[in-house]
BALOBA-1460 file (C-alpha; in Angstrom, 3 decimals):
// residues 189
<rec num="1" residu="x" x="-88.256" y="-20.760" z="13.726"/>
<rec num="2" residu="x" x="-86.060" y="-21.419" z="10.855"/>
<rec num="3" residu="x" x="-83.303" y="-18.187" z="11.183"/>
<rec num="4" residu="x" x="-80.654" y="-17.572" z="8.799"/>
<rec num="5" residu="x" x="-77.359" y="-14.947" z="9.397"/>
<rec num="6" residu="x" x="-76.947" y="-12.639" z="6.130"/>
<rec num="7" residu="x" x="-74.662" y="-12.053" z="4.100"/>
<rec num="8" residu="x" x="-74.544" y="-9.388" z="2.002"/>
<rec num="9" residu="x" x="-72.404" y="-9.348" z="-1.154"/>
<rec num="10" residu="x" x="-70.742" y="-6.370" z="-2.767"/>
<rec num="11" residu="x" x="-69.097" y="-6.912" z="-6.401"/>
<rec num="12" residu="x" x="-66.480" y="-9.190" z="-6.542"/>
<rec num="13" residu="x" x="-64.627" y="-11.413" z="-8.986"/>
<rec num="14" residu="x" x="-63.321" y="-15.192" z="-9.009"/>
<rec num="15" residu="x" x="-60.009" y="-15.713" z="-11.338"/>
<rec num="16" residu="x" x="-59.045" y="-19.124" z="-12.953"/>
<rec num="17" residu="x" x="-55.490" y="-19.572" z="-12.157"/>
<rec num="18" residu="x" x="-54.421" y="-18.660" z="-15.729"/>
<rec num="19" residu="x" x="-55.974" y="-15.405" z="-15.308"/>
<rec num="20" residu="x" x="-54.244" y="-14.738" z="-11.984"/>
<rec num="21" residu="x" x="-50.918" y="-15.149" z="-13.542"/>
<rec num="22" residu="x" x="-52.070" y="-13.196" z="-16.574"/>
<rec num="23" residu="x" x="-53.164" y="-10.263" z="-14.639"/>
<rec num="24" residu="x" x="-50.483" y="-10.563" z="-11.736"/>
<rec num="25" residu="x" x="-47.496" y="-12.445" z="-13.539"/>
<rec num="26" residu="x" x="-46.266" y="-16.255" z="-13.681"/>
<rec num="27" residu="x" x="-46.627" y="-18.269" z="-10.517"/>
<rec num="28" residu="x" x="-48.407" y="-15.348" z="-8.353"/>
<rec num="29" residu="x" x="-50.456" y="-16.372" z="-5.289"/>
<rec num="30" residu="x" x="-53.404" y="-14.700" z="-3.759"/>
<rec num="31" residu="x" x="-52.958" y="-12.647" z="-0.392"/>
<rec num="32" residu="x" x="-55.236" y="-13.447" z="2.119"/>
<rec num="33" residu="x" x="-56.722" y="-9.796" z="3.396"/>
<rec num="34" residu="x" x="-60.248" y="-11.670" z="5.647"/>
<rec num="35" residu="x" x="-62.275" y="-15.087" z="5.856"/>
<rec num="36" residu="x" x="-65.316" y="-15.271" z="4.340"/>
<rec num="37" residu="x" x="-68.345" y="-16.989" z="6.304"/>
<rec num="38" residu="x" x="-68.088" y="-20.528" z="4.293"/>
<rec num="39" residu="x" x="-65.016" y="-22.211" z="5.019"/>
<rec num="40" residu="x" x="-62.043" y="-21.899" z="3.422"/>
<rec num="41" residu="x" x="-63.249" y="-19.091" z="1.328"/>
<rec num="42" residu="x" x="-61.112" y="-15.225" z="1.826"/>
<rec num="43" residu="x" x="-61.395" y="-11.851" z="0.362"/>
<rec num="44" residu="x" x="-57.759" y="-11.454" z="-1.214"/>
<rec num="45" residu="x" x="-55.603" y="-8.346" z="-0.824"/>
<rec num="46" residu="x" x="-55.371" y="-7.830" z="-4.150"/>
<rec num="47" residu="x" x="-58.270" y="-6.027" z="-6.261"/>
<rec num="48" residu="x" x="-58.639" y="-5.780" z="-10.483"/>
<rec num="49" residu="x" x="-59.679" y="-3.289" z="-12.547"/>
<rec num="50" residu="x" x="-63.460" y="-4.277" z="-14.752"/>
<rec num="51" residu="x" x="-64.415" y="-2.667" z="-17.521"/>
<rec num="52" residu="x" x="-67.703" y="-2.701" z="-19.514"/>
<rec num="53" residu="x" x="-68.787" y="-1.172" z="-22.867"/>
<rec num="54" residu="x" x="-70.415" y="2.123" z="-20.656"/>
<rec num="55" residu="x" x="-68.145" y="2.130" z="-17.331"/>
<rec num="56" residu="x" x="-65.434" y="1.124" z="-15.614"/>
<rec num="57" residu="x" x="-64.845" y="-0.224" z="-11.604"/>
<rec num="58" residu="x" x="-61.278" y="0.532" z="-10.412"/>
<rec num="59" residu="x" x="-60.919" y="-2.037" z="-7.633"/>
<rec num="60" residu="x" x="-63.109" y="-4.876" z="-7.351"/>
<rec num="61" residu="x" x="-61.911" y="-7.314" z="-4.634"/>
<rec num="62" residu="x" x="-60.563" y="-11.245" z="-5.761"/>
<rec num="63" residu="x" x="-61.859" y="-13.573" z="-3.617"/>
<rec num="64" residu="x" x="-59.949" y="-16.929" z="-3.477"/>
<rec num="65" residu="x" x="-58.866" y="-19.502" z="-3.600"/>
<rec num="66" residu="x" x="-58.738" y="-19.925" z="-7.778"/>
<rec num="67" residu="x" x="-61.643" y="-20.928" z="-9.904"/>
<rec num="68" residu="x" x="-62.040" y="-23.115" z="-12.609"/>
<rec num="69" residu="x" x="-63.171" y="-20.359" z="-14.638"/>
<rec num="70" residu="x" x="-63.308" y="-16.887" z="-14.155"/>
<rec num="71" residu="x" x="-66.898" y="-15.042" z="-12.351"/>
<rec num="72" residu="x" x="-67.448" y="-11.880" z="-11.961"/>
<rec num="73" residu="x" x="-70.451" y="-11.213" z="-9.933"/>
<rec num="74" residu="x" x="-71.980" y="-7.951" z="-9.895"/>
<rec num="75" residu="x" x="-75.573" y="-6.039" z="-9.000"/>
<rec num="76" residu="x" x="-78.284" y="-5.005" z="-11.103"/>
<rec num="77" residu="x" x="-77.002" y="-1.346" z="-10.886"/>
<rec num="78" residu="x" x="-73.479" y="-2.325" z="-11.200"/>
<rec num="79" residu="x" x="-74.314" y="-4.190" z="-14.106"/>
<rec num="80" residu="x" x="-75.962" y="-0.684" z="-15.947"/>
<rec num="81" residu="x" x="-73.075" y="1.206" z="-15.066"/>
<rec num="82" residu="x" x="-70.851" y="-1.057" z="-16.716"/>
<rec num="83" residu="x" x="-73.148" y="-1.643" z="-19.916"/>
<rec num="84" residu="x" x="-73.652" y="-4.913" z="-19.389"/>
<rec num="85" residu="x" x="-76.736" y="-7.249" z="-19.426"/>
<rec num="86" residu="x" x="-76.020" y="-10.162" z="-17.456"/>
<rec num="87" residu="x" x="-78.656" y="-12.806" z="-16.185"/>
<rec num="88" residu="x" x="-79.111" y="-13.545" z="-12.606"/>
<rec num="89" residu="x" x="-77.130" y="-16.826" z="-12.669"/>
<rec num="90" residu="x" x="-76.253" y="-19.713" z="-9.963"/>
<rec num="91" residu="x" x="-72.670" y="-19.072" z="-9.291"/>
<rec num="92" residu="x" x="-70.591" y="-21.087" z="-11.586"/>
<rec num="93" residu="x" x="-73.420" y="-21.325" z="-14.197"/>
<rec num="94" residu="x" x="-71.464" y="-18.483" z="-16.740"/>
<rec num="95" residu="x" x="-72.651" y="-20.286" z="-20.387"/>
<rec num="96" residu="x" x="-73.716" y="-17.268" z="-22.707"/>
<rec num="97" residu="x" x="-73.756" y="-14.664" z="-20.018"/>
<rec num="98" residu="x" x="-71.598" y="-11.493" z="-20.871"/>
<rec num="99" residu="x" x="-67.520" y="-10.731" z="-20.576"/>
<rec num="100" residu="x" x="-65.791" y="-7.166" z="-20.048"/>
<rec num="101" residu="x" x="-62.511" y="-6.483" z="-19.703"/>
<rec num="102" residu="x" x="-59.697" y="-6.932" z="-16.659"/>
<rec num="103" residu="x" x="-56.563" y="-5.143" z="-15.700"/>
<rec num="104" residu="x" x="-54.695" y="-5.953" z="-13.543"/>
<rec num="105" residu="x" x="-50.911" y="-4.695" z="-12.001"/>
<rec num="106" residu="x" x="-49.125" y="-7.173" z="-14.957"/>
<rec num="107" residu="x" x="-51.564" y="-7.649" z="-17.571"/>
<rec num="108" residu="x" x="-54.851" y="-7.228" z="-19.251"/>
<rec num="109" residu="x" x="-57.380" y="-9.786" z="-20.542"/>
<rec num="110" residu="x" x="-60.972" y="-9.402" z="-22.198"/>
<rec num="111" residu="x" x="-62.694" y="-12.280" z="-21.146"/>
<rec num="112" residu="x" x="-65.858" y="-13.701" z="-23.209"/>
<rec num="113" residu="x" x="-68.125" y="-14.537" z="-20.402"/>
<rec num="114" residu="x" x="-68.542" y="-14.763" z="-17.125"/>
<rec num="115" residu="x" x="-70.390" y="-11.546" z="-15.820"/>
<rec num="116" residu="x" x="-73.767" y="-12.307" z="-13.758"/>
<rec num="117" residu="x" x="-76.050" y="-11.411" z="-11.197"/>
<rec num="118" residu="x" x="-75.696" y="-14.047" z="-8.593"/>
<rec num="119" residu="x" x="-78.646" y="-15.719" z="-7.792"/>
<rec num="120" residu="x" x="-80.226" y="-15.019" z="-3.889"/>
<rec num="121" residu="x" x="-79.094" y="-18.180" z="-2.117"/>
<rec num="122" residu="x" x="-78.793" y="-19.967" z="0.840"/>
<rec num="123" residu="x" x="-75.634" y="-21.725" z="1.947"/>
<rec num="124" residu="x" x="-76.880" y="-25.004" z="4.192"/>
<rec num="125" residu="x" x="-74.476" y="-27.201" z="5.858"/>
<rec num="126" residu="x" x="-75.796" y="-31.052" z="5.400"/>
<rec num="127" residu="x" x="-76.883" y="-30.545" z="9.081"/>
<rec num="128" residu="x" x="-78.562" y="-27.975" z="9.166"/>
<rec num="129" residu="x" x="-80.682" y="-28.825" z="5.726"/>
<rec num="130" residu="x" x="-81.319" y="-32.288" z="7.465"/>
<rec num="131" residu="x" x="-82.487" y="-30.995" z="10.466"/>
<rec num="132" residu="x" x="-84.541" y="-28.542" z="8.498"/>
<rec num="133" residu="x" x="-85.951" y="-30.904" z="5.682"/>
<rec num="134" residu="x" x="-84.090" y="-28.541" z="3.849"/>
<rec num="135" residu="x" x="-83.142" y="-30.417" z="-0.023"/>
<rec num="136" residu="x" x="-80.098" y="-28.881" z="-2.274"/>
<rec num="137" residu="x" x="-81.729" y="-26.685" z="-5.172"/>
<rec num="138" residu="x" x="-85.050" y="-26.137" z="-2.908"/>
<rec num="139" residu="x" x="-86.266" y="-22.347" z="-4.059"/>
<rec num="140" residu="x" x="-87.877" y="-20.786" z="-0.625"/>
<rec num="141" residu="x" x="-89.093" y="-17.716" z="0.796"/>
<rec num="142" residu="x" x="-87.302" y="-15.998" z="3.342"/>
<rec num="143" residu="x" x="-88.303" y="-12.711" z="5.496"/>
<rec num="144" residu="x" x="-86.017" y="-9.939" z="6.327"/>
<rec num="145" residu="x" x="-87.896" y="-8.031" z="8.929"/>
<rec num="146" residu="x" x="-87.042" y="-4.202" z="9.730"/>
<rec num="147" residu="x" x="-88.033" y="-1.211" z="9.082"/>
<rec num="148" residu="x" x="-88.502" y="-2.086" z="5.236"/>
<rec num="149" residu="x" x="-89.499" y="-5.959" z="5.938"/>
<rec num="150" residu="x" x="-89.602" y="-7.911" z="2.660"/>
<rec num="151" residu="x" x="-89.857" y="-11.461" z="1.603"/>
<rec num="152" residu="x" x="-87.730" y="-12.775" z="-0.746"/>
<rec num="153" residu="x" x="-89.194" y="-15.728" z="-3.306"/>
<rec num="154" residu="x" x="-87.225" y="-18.395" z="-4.889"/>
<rec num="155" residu="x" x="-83.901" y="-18.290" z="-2.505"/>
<rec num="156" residu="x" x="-82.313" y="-21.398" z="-3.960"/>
<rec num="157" residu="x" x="-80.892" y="-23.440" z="-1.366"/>
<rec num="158" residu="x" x="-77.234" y="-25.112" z="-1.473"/>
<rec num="159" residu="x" x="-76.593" y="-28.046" z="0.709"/>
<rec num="160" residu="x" x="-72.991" y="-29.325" z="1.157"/>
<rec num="161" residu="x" x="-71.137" y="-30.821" z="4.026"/>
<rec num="162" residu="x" x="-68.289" y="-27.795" z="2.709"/>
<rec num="163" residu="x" x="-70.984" y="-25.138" z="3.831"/>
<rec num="164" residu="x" x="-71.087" y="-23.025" z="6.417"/>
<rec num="165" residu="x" x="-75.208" y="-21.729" z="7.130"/>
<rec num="166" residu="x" x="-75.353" y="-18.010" z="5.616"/>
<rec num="167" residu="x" x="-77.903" y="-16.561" z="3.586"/>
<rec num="168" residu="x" x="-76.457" y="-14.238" z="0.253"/>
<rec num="169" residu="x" x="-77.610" y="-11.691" z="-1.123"/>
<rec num="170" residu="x" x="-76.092" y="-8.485" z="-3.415"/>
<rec num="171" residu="x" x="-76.337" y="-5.215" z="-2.841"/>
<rec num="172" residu="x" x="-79.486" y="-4.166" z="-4.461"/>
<rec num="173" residu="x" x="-81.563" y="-6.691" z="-2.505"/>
<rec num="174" residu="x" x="-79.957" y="-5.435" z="1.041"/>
<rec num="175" residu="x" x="-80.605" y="-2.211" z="0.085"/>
<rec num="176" residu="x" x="-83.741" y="-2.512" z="-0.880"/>
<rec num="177" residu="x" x="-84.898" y="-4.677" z="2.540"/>
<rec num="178" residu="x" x="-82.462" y="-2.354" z="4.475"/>
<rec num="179" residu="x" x="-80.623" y="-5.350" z="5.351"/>
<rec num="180" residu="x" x="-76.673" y="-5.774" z="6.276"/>
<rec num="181" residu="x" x="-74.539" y="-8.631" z="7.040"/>
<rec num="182" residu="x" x="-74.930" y="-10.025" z="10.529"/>
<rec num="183" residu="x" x="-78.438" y="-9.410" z="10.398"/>
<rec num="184" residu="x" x="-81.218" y="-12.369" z="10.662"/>
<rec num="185" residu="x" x="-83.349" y="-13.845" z="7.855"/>
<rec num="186" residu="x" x="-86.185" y="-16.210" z="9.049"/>
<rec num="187" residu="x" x="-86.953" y="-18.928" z="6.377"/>
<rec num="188" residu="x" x="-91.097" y="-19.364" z="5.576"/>
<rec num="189" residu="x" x="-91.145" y="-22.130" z="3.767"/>
Protein backbone atom coordinates (compact mmCIF):
# COMPACT_ATOMS: atom_id res chain seq x y z
CA UNK A 1 0.00 0.00 0.00
CA UNK A 2 1.17 3.22 -1.33
CA UNK A 3 0.50 5.77 2.01
CA UNK A 4 1.10 9.34 1.95
CA UNK A 5 1.28 11.87 5.37
CA UNK A 6 -0.97 15.12 4.68
CA UNK A 7 -0.49 18.20 4.68
CA UNK A 8 -2.92 20.56 4.85
CA UNK A 9 -2.38 24.16 3.71
CA UNK A 10 -3.98 27.28 5.09
CA UNK A 11 -3.42 30.71 3.06
CA UNK A 12 -0.13 31.79 2.83
CA UNK A 13 2.11 34.01 0.73
CA UNK A 14 5.76 33.70 -0.89
CA UNK A 15 7.63 37.31 -1.26
CA UNK A 16 10.42 38.00 -3.90
CA UNK A 17 13.12 39.61 -2.01
CA UNK A 18 12.25 43.07 -3.41
CA UNK A 19 8.94 42.78 -1.95
CA UNK A 20 10.28 41.79 1.48
CA UNK A 21 12.27 44.90 1.69
CA UNK A 22 9.37 46.87 0.24
CA UNK A 23 6.95 45.72 2.76
CA UNK A 24 9.50 45.34 5.76
CA UNK A 25 12.32 47.95 4.81
CA UNK A 26 15.92 47.66 3.06
CA UNK A 27 17.96 44.60 3.88
CA UNK A 28 15.17 42.85 6.23
CA UNK A 29 15.41 39.07 6.78
CA UNK A 30 12.70 36.61 7.45
CA UNK A 31 12.21 35.19 11.13
CA UNK A 32 12.01 31.72 11.33
CA UNK A 33 8.64 30.99 13.64
CA UNK A 34 8.42 26.56 12.48
CA UNK A 35 9.81 24.05 9.72
CA UNK A 36 7.72 23.08 7.21
CA UNK A 37 7.62 19.22 6.18
CA UNK A 38 9.98 19.70 2.88
CA UNK A 39 13.30 20.66 3.79
CA UNK A 40 14.52 23.79 4.24
CA UNK A 41 11.17 25.34 3.90
CA UNK A 42 9.68 27.57 7.44
CA UNK A 43 6.62 29.45 8.27
CA UNK A 44 8.18 33.02 9.08
CA UNK A 45 7.24 35.11 12.12
CA UNK A 46 6.22 37.74 10.27
CA UNK A 47 2.58 37.89 8.57
CA UNK A 48 1.18 40.67 5.69
CA UNK A 49 -1.82 42.20 5.26
CA UNK A 50 -3.91 40.99 1.48
CA UNK A 51 -6.36 42.80 0.10
CA UNK A 52 -8.82 42.05 -2.76
CA UNK A 53 -11.42 44.16 -4.64
CA UNK A 54 -14.39 42.58 -1.97
CA UNK A 55 -12.22 41.74 1.32
CA UNK A 56 -9.40 41.98 3.13
CA UNK A 57 -7.08 39.15 5.33
CA UNK A 58 -5.18 40.86 8.19
CA UNK A 59 -2.37 38.36 8.75
CA UNK A 60 -1.51 35.87 6.31
CA UNK A 61 1.70 34.00 7.28
CA UNK A 62 5.23 34.44 4.85
CA UNK A 63 6.70 31.39 4.37
CA UNK A 64 10.43 31.49 3.39
CA UNK A 65 13.01 31.48 2.30
CA UNK A 66 12.43 34.34 -0.71
CA UNK A 67 10.90 33.64 -4.05
CA UNK A 68 11.67 34.59 -7.33
CA UNK A 69 8.43 36.12 -7.62
CA UNK A 70 5.84 36.77 -5.35
CA UNK A 71 2.67 33.76 -4.68
CA UNK A 72 0.04 34.11 -2.84
CA UNK A 73 -1.83 30.96 -2.44
CA UNK A 74 -5.22 30.95 -1.22
CA UNK A 75 -8.66 28.60 -1.13
CA UNK A 76 -11.59 28.63 -3.19
CA UNK A 77 -13.52 30.44 -0.34
CA UNK A 78 -10.69 32.63 0.48
CA UNK A 79 -10.48 33.54 -2.95
CA UNK A 80 -14.57 34.84 -2.91
CA UNK A 81 -14.01 36.68 0.09
CA UNK A 82 -11.33 38.57 -1.34
CA UNK A 83 -13.05 39.13 -4.88
CA UNK A 84 -10.77 37.43 -6.65
CA UNK A 85 -10.90 34.74 -9.42
CA UNK A 86 -7.81 32.93 -9.45
CA UNK A 87 -7.13 29.52 -11.32
CA UNK A 88 -6.01 26.50 -9.52
CA UNK A 89 -2.34 26.81 -10.57
CA UNK A 90 1.01 24.60 -10.01
CA UNK A 91 2.89 26.65 -7.56
CA UNK A 92 5.14 28.97 -9.34
CA UNK A 93 2.97 28.88 -12.53
CA UNK A 94 1.43 32.80 -11.72
CA UNK A 95 1.21 34.02 -15.77
CA UNK A 96 -2.26 35.88 -16.08
CA UNK A 97 -3.62 34.78 -12.77
CA UNK A 98 -4.89 37.76 -10.53
CA UNK A 99 -2.90 40.42 -8.04
CA UNK A 100 -4.40 42.28 -4.84
CA UNK A 101 -2.82 44.37 -2.72
CA UNK A 102 -0.05 43.93 0.36
CA UNK A 103 0.75 45.84 3.46
CA UNK A 104 3.01 45.30 5.30
CA UNK A 105 4.75 47.06 8.79
CA UNK A 106 7.02 49.51 6.16
CA UNK A 107 5.27 49.61 3.01
CA UNK A 108 2.54 48.78 0.62
CA UNK A 109 2.62 47.25 -2.88
CA UNK A 110 -0.26 46.20 -5.41
CA UNK A 111 1.10 43.46 -7.14
CA UNK A 112 -0.25 42.42 -10.80
CA UNK A 113 -0.35 38.73 -10.40
CA UNK A 114 0.33 36.11 -8.50
CA UNK A 115 -2.93 35.00 -6.59
CA UNK A 116 -3.94 31.14 -7.17
CA UNK A 117 -5.41 28.16 -5.95
CA UNK A 118 -2.60 25.76 -5.55
CA UNK A 119 -2.96 22.77 -7.31
CA UNK A 120 -3.54 19.25 -4.97
CA UNK A 121 -0.04 17.77 -5.09
CA UNK A 122 2.18 15.35 -3.99
CA UNK A 123 5.70 16.08 -2.82
CA UNK A 124 7.94 12.69 -3.76
CA UNK A 125 11.46 12.41 -2.82
CA UNK A 126 13.45 10.68 -5.96
CA UNK A 127 13.27 7.57 -3.66
CA UNK A 128 10.32 7.22 -2.88
CA UNK A 129 8.85 7.98 -6.66
CA UNK A 130 11.48 5.29 -7.77
CA UNK A 131 10.49 2.84 -5.52
CA UNK A 132 6.92 3.64 -6.37
CA UNK A 133 7.18 3.96 -10.28
CA UNK A 134 6.11 7.17 -9.31
CA UNK A 135 7.20 9.90 -12.59
CA UNK A 136 7.38 13.92 -11.85
CA UNK A 137 4.04 15.56 -13.28
CA UNK A 138 2.12 12.00 -12.93
CA UNK A 139 -1.75 13.19 -12.07
CA UNK A 140 -3.11 10.24 -9.57
CA UNK A 141 -5.84 9.41 -7.38
CA UNK A 142 -5.44 9.33 -3.85
CA UNK A 143 -8.03 8.19 -0.94
CA UNK A 144 -8.52 9.95 2.27
CA UNK A 145 -10.51 7.51 4.28
CA UNK A 146 -12.68 8.69 7.43
CA UNK A 147 -15.70 9.43 8.27
CA UNK A 148 -16.23 11.53 4.95
CA UNK A 149 -13.75 9.20 2.73
CA UNK A 150 -13.11 10.81 -0.67
CA UNK A 151 -10.84 10.29 -3.56
CA UNK A 152 -9.09 12.90 -4.95
CA UNK A 153 -8.37 12.82 -9.05
CA UNK A 154 -5.52 14.37 -10.78
CA UNK A 155 -3.00 14.89 -7.60
CA UNK A 156 -0.02 15.97 -9.66
CA UNK A 157 3.00 14.45 -8.44
CA UNK A 158 6.48 16.38 -7.83
CA UNK A 159 9.59 14.36 -7.76
CA UNK A 160 12.87 15.99 -6.56
CA UNK A 161 15.81 14.73 -4.64
CA UNK A 162 14.97 18.42 -2.49
CA UNK A 163 11.57 16.72 -1.41
CA UNK A 164 10.52 15.50 1.51
CA UNK A 165 7.18 12.74 0.88
CA UNK A 166 3.94 14.85 1.94
CA UNK A 167 0.80 15.06 0.25
CA UNK A 168 -0.84 19.04 -0.01
CA UNK A 169 -3.80 20.04 0.01
CA UNK A 170 -5.82 23.61 1.00
CA UNK A 171 -8.30 24.07 3.17
CA UNK A 172 -11.41 23.48 1.26
CA UNK A 173 -10.32 19.99 0.18
CA UNK A 174 -9.45 18.95 4.04
CA UNK A 175 -12.50 20.19 4.96
CA UNK A 176 -14.42 18.74 2.71
CA UNK A 177 -12.70 14.94 3.25
CA UNK A 178 -12.50 15.89 7.01
CA UNK A 179 -8.91 15.54 6.71
CA UNK A 180 -5.95 17.32 8.88
CA UNK A 181 -2.31 17.29 8.71
CA UNK A 182 -0.68 14.17 10.09
CA UNK A 183 -3.32 12.18 8.77
CA UNK A 184 -2.73 9.28 5.97
CA UNK A 185 -3.58 9.41 2.25
CA UNK A 186 -3.26 6.01 0.40
CA UNK A 187 -2.31 6.53 -3.33
CA UNK A 188 -4.71 4.27 -6.00
CA UNK A 189 -3.07 4.65 -8.85
Amino acid sequence: MKQVPVGVSARHIHLSVDHIEQLFGKGYELQVLKDLSQPGQYAAVETVAVVGPKGKFDKVRILGPARGKTQLEVSRTDAFSLGLNPPVRESGHTEGTPGCKLIGPAGEIDIEEGVIVAARHIHFHTDDAKRWGIQDKQLLSVKLEGERSLIFEQVIARVSDQYALDMHMDTDEANAAGAKTGDTAIILA
